[in-house]
C-alpha positions in Angstrom: 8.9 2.8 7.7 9.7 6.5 8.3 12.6 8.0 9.4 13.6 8.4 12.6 13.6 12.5 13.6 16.4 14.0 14.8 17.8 17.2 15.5 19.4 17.6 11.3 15.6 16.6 10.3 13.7 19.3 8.0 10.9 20.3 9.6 7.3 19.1 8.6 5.7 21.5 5.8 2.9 23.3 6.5 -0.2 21.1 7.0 1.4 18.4 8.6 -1.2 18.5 11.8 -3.8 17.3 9.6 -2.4 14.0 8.7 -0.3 13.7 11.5 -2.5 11.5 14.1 -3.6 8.9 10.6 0.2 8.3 9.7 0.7 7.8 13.7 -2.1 5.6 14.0 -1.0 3.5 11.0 2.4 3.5 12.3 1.9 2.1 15.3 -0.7 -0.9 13.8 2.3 -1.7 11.5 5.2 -1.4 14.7 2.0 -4.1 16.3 1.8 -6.3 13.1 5.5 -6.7 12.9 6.2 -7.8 16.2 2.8 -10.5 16.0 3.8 -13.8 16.7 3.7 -15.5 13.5 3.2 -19.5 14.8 0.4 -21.3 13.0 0.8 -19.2 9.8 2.4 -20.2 6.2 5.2 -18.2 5.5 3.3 -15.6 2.8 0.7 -15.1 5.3 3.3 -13.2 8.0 3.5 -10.5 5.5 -0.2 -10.0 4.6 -1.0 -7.7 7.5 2.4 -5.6 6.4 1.6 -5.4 3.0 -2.2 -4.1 3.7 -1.1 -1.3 6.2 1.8 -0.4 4.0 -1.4 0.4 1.5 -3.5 2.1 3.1 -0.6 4.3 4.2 0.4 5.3 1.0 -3.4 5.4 -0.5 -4.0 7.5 2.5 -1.2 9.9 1.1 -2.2 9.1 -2.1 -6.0 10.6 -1.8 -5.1 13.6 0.8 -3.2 15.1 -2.3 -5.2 13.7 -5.4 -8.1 13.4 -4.2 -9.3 15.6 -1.6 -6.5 18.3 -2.1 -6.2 18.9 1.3 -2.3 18.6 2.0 0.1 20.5 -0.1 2.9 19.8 -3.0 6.0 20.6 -0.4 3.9 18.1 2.3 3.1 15.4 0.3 6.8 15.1 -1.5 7.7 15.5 2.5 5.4 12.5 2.9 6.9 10.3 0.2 10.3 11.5 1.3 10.0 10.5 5.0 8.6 6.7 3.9 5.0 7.5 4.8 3.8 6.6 1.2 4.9 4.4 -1.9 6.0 6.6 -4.5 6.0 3.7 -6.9 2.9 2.5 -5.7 1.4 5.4 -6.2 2.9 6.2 -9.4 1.1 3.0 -10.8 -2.1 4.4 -9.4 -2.1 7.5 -11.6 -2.2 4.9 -14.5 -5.4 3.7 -16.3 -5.9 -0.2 -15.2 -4.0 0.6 -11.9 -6.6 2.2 -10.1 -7.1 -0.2 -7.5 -3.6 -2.1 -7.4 -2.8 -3.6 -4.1 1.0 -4.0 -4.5 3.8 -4.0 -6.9 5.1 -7.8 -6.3 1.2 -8.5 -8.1 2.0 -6.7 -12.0 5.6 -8.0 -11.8 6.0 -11.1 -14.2 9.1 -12.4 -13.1 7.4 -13.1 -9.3 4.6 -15.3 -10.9 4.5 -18.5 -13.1 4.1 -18.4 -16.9 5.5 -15.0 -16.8 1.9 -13.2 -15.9 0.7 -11.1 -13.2 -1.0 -12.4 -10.3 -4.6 -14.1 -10.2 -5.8 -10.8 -8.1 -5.4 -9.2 -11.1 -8.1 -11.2 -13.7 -11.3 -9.5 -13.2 -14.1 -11.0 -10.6 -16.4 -11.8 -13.8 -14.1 -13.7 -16.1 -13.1 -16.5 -12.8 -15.2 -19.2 -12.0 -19.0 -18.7 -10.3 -18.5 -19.0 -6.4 -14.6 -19.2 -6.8 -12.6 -17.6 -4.0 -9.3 -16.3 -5.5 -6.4 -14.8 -2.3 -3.3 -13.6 -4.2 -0.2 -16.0 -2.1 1.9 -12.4 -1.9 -0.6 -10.2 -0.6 -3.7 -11.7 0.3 -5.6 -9.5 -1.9 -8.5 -10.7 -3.2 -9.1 -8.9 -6.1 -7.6 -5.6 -7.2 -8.6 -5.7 -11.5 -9.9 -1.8 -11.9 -13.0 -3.3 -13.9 -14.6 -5.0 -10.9 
């Protein structure tokens, strides 16, 4: 989540108008998803909804600067600074493989058994024809960069 502003807060950079009403937006459907009722759900699948907005937050971020070049340097280390994106997360992204990685919890071995990443990770083509694979963490469904 990002920090609360008070009076001893740095002022947004430059540019922050244009990404302002997204991170809002995204920032009020996470406030929502944490406060859902979770009754009638297993226990990984309360998080699922976090985990997906607290992706598309930081990809958001991730592609304004990258991407599209439309927010500046002092904004988007503002951005990562203020808990608007993943800075590890996105770190990862910038890596060949990683392109598409839905969270960190799926590449670290110690979380999973046998010591290997999670199944959202094996590529669409090498699982089974008609096999539906949901990772338990995240509810991804597939995040392998060759798919």
């Amino acid at each position: 989540m990002p920090k609360i502003r008070t009076l001893k807060t740095k002022r947004a950079p430059e540019g922050w108008e244009i990404i302002e009403p997204t991170l809002t937006e995204l920032n009020n459907q996470m406030r929502d998803a944490e406060n859902e009722p979770h009754e009638g759900k297993r226990k990984s699948e309360t998080l699922w909804t976090i985990y997906r907005l607290h992706h598309q937050r930081s990809r958001y971020v991730y592609e304004m600067y990258y991407k599209k070049r439309e927010i500046s340097k002092d904004l988007y280390d503002y951005c990562l600074r203020e808990g608007y994106g993943d800075a590890n997360l996105i770190a990862k992204w910038k890596k060949s493989g990683y392109e598409k990685l839905c969270c960190l919890s799926c590449i670290q071995p110690r979380d999973h058994n046998y010591g290997t990443t999670c199944i959202c990770r094996v590529p669409k083509g090498e699982l089974e024809e008609g096999k539906v694979v949901q990772c338990v963490n995240c509810g991804c469904r597939g995040c392998a960069s060759c798919d």
